[in-house]
C-alpha positions as a Markdown table, in Angstrom:
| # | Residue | x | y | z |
|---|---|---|---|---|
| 1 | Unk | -0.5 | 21.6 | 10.7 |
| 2 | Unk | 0.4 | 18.7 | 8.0 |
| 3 | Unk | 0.4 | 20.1 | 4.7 |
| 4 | Unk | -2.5 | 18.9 | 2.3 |
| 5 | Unk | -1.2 | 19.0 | -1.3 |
| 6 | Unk | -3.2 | 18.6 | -4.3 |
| 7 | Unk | -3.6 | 18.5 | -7.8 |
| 8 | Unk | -3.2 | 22.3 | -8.6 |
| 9 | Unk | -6.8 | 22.8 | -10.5 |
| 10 | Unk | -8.1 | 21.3 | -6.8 |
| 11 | Unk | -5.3 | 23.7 | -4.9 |
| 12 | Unk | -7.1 | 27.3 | -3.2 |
| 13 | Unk | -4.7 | 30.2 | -4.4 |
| 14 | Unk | -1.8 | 29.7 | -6.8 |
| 15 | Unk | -0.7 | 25.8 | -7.5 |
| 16 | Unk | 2.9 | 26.6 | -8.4 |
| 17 | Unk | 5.8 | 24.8 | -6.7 |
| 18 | Unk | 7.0 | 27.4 | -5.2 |
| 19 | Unk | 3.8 | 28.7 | -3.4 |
| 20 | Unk | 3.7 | 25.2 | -2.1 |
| 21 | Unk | 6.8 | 25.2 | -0.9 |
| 22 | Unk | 8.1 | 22.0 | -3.2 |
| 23 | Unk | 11.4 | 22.2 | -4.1 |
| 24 | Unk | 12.1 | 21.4 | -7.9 |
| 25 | Unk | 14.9 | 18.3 | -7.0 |
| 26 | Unk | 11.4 | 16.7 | -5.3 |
| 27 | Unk | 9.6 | 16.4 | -9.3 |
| 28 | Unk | 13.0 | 14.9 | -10.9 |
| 29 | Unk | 13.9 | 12.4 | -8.5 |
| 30 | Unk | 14.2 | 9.0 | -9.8 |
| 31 | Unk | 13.1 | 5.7 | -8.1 |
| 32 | Unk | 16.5 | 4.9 | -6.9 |
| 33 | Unk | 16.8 | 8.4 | -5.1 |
| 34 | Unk | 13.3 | 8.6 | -3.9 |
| 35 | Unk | 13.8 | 5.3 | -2.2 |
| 36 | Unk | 17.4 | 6.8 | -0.8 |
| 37 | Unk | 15.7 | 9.7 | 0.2 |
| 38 | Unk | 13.0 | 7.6 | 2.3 |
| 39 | Unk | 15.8 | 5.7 | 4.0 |
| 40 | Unk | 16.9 | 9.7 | 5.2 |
| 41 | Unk | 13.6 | 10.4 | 6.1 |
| 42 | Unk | 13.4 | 7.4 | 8.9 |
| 43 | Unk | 16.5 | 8.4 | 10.0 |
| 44 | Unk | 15.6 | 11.9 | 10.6 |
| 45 | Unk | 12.5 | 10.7 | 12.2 |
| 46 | Unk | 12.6 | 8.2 | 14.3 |
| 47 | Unk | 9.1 | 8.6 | 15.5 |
| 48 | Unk | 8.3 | 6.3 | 12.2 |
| 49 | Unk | 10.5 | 3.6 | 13.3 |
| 50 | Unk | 9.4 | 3.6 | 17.1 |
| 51 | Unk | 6.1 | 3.6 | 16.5 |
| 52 | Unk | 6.9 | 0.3 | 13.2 |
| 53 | Unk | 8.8 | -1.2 | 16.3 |
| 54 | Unk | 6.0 | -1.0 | 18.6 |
| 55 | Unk | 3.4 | -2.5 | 16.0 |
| 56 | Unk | 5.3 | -5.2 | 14.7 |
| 57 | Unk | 6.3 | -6.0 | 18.2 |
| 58 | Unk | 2.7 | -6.4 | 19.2 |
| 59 | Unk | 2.2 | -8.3 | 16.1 |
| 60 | Unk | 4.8 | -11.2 | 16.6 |
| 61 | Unk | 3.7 | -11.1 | 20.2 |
| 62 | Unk | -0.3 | -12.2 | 19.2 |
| 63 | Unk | 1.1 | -14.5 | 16.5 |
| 64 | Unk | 3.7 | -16.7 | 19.1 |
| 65 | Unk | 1.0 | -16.4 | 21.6 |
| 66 | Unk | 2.8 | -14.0 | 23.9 |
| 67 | Unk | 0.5 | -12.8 | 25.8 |
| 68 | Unk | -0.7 | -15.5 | 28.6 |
| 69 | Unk | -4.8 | -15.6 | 30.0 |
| 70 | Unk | -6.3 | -13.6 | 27.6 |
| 71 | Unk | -9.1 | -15.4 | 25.7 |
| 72 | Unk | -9.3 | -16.3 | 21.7 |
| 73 | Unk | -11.9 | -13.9 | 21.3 |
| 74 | Unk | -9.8 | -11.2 | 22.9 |
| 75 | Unk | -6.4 | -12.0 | 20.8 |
| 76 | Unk | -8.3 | -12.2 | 17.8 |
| 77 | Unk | -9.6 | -8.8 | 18.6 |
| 78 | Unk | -6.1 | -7.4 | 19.5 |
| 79 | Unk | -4.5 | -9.1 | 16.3 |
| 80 | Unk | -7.4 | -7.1 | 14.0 |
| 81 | Unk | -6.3 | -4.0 | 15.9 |
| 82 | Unk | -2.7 | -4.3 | 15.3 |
| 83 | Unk | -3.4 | -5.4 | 11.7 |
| 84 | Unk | -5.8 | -2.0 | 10.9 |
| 85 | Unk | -3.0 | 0.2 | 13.0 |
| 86 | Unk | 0.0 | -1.8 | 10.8 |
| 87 | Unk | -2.1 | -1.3 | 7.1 |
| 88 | Unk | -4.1 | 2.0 | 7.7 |
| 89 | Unk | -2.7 | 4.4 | 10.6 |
| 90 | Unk | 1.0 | 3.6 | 10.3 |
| 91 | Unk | 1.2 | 4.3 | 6.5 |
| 92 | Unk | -1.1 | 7.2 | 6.6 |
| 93 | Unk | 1.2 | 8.4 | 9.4 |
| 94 | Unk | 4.4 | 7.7 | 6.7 |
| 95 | Unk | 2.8 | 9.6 | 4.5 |
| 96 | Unk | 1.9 | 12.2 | 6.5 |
| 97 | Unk | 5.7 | 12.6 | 7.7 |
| 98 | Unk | 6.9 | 12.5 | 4.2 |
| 99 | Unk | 4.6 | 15.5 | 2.8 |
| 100 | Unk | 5.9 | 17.5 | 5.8 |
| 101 | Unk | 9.6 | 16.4 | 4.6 |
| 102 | Unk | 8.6 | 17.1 | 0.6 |
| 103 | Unk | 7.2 | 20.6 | 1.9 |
| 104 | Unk | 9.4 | 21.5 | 4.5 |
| 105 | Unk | 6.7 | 21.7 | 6.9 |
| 106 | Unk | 7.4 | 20.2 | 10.6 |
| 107 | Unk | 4.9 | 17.9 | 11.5 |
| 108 | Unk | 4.9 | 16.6 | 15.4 |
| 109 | Unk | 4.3 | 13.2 | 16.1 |
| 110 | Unk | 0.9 | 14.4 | 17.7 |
| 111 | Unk | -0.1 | 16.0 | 14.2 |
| 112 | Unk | 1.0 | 13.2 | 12.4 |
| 113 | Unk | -1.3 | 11.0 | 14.6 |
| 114 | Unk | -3.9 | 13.2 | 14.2 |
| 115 | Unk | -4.1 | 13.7 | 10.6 |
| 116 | Unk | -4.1 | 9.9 | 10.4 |
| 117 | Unk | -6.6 | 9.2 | 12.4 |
| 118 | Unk | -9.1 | 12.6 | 11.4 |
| 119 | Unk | -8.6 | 9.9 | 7.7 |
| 120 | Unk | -9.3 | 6.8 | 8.9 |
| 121 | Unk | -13.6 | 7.2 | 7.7 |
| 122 | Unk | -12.0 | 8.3 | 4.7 |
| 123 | Unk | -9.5 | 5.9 | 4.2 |
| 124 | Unk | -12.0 | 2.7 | 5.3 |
| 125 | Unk | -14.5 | 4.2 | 2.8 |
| 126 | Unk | -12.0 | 4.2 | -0.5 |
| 127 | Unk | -11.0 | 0.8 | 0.8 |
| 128 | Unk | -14.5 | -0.6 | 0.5 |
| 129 | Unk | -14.6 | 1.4 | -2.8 |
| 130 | Unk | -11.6 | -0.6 | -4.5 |
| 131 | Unk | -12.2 | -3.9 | -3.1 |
| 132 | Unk | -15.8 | -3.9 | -4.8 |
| 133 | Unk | -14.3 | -2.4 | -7.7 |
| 134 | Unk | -11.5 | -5.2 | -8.1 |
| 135 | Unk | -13.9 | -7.7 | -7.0 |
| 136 | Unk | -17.3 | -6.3 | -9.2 |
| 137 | Unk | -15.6 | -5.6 | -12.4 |
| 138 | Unk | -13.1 | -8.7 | -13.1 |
| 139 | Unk | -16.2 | -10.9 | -12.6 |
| 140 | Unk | -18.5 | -9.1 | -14.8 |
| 141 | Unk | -15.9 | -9.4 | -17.7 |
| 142 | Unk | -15.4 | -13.1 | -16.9 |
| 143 | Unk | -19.2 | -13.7 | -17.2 |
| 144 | Unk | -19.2 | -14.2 | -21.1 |
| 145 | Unk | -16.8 | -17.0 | -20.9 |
| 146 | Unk | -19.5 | -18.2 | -17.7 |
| 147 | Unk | -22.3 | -18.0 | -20.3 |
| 148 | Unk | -20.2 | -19.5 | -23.0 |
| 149 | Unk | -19.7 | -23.0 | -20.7 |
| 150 | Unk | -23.5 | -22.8 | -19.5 |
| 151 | Unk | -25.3 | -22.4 | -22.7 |
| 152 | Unk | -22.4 | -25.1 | -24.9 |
| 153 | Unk | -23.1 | -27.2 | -21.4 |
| 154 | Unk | -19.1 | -27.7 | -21.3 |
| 155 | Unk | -18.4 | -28.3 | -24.7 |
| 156 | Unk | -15.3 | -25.6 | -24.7 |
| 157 | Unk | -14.1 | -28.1 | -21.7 |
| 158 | Unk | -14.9 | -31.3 | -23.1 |
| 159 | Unk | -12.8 | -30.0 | -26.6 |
| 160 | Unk | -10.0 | -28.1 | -25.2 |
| 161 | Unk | -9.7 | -29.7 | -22.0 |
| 162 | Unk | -10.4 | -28.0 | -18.6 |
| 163 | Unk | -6.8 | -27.0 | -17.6 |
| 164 | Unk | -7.1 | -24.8 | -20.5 |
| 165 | Unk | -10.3 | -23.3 | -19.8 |
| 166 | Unk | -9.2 | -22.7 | -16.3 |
| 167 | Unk | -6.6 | -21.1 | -17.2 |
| 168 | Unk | -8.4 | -18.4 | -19.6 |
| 169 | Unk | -10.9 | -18.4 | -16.4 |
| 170 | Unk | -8.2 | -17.1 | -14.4 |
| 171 | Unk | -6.7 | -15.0 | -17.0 |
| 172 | Unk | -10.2 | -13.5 | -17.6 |
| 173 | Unk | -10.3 | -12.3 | -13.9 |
| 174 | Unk | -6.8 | -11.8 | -12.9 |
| 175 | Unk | -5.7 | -9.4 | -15.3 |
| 176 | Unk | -8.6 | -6.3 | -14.6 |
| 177 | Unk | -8.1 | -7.2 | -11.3 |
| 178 | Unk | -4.2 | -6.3 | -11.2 |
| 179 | Unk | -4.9 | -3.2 | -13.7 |
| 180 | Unk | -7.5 | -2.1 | -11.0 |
| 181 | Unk | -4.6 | -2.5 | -8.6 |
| 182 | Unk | -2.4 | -0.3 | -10.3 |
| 183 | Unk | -4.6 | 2.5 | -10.8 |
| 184 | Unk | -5.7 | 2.6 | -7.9 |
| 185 | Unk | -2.4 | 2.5 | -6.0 |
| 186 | Unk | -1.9 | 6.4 | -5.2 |
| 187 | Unk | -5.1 | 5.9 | -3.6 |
| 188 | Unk | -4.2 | 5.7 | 0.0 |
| 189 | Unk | -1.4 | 9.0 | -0.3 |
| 190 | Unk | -4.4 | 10.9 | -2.1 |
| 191 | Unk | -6.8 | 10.1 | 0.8 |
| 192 | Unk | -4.5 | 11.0 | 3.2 |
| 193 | Unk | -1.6 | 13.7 | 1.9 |
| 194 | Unk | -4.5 | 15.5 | -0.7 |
| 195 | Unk | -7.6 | 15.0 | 2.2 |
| 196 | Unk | -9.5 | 13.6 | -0.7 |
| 197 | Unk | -12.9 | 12.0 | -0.4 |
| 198 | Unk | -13.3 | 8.2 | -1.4 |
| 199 | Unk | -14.2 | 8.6 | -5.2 |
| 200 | Unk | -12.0 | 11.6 | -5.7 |
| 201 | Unk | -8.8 | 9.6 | -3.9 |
| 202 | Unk | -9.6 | 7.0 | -6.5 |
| 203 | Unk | -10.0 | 9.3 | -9.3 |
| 204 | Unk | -6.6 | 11.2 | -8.7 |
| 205 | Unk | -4.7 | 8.0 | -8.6 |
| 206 | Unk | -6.1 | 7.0 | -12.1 |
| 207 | Unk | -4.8 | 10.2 | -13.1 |
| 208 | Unk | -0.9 | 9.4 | -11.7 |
| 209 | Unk | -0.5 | 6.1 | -12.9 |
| 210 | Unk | -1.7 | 7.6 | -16.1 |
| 211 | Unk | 1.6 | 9.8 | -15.8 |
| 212 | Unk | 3.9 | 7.9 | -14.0 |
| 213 | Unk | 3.2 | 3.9 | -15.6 |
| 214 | Unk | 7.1 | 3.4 | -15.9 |
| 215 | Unk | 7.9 | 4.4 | -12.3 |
| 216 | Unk | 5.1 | 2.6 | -10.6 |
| 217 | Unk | 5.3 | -0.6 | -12.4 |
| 218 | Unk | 9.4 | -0.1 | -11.4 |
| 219 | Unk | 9.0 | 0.3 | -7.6 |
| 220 | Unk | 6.0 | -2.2 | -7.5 |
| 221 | Unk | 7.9 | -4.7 | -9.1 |
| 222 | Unk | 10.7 | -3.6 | -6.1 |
| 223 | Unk | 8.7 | -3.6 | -3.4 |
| 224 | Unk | 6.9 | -7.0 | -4.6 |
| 225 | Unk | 10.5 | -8.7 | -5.0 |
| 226 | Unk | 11.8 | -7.7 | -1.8 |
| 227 | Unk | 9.2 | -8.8 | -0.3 |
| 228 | Unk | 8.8 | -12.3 | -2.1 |
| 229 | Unk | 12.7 | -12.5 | -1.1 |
| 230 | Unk | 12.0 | -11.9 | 2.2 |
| 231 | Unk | 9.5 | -14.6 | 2.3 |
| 232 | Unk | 11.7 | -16.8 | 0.6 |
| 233 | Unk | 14.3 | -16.4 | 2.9 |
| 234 | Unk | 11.9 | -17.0 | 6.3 |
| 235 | Unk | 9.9 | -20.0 | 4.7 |
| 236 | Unk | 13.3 | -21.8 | 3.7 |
| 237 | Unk | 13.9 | -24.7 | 5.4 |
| 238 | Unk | 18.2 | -24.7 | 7.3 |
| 239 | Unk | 19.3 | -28.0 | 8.2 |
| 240 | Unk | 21.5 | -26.4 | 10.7 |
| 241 | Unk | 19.2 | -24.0 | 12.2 |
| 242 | Unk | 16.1 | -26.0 | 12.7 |
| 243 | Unk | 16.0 | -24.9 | 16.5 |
| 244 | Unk | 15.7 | -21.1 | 15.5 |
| 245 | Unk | 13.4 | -21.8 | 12.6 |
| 246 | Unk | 10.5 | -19.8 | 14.2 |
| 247 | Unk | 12.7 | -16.8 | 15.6 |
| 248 | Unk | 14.1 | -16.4 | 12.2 |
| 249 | Unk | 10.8 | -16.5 | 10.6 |
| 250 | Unk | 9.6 | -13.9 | 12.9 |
| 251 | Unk | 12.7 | -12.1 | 12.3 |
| 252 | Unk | 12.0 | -12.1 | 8.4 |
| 253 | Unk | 8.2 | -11.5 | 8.9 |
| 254 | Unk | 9.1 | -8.3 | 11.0 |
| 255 | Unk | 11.9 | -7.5 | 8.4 |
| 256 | Unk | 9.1 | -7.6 | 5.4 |
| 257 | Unk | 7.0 | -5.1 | 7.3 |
| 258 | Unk | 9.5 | -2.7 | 7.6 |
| 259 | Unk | 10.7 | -2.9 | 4.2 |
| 260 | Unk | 7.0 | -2.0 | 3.4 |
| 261 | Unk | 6.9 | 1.4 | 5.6 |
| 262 | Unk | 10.3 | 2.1 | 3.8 |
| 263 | Unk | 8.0 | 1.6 | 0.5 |
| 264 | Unk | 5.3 | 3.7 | 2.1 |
| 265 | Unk | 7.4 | 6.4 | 1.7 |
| 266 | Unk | 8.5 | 6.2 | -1.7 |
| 267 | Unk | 4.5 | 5.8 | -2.8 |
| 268 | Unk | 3.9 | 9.3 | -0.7 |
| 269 | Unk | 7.3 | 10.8 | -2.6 |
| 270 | Unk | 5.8 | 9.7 | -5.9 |
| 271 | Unk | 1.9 | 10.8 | -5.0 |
| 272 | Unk | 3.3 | 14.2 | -4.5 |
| 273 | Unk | 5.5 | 14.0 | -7.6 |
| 274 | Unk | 2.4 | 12.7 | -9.5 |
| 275 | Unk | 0.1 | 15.0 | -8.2 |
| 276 | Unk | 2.2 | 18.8 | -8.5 |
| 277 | Unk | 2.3 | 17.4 | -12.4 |
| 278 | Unk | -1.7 | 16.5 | -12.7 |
């Protein structure tokens, strides 16, 4: 059975560390040896990086149109299904792998599965939750300067100029929208590690990042440069390897991907780290 750990005012009998079986090394770890200790944890369990291997295989395949006589409508189907199994089942499953590790519990590749996919309603359902949240509230605080232009009729444009208004436009919405982001990150692990509903997942990550602003912002910024590099690094154009181009952009799309499981990790290392201290 995967473990289900909580915040210990949510936890049934005593919440200490040692009655859930959480070692004390786990809450002091810092960014550089959580990520060290999720590069441990794929190579003690492979089933993480057979099952990213089989994904992102299936990916690349739709994208280069590998697969010969289907129709459009059926690889657009397939390439949806390999998307949802990439962003929801396969990081649920890392996190569900790592609690086991944090816990010392074993988990089997068949309970792993199945915890993932017993929080898939769950999951969709605090997706939906955040993505009208970070859509809802950055354009309800933009609406003043909306009202502003409609009832000047474009005077702030017409004096300031409209790069400059589109700018504070932008500003306006982007910056909720990334603090929504943040708070929200722990979401997923606390949906699927803490069997959370929707509004609680959402409400125990606010909570975290409260706690832990230094460390997220840290391993976001990480995991958001390595995968920028990455990018980088497949888009850029090589005179000399111009033949190649698309296998090495594959190559660096698949890279990416697994760079983001190795990330998964960390987030489930740091929900549990969070969580024990909520």
């Amino acid at each position: 059975m995967p473990p289900t750990i909580r915040a210990r005012a949510d936890t049934d009998g005593c919440g200490c560390l040692e009655c859930r079986d959480i070692e004390t090394v786990t809450t002091r770890r810092t960014v550089l040896d959580a990520l060290l200790w999720s590069v441990r944890l794929f190579r003690s369990h492979p089933s993480v990086v057979a099952l990213g291997v089989v994904v992102v295989l299936a990916r690349r395949l739709l994208e280069a149109n590998g697969i010969h006589g289907l129709p459009t409508p059926a690889v657009g189907g397939l390439e949806a299904v390999t998307t949802f199994a990439f962003v929801v089942l396969l990081r649920a499953y890392v996190a569900t792998i790592a609690a086991g590790e944090l816990t010392g519990t074993p988990v089997t590749v068949r309970g792993g599965l199945r915890r993932s996919l017993a929080r898939v309603p769950a999951f969709i359902g605090m997706g939906v939750l955040i993505l009208l949240a970070m859509l809802t509230v950055p354009f309800v605080l933009s609406l003043p300067l909306f009202a502003l232009l409609a009832i000047t009729g474009g005077a702030p444009i017409e004096t300031f100029g409209f790069p400059l208004v589109a700018a504070v436009g932008g500003i306006s919405f982007a910056v909720p929208f990334l603090f929504l982001l943040f708070r929200f990150w722990f979401a997923p692990e606390a949906c699927v590690v803490g069997r959370y509903g929707p509004i609680e997942s959402l409400r125990i990550s606010w909570r975290i990042t409260t706690n832990y602003r230094a460390k997220l912002l840290l391993i976001v910024l990480l995991a958001l440069g390595s995968a920028l590099s990455v990018f980088v690094v497949g888009a850029s154009p090589d005179g000399g390897l111009v033949t190649v181009g698309p296998l090495f952009e594959a190559l660096s799309a698949s890279l990416g991907e697994f760079l983001s499981l190795l990330w998964a990790s960390a987030y489930a290392h740091l929900y549990v780290q969070g969580v024990v201290d909520v």
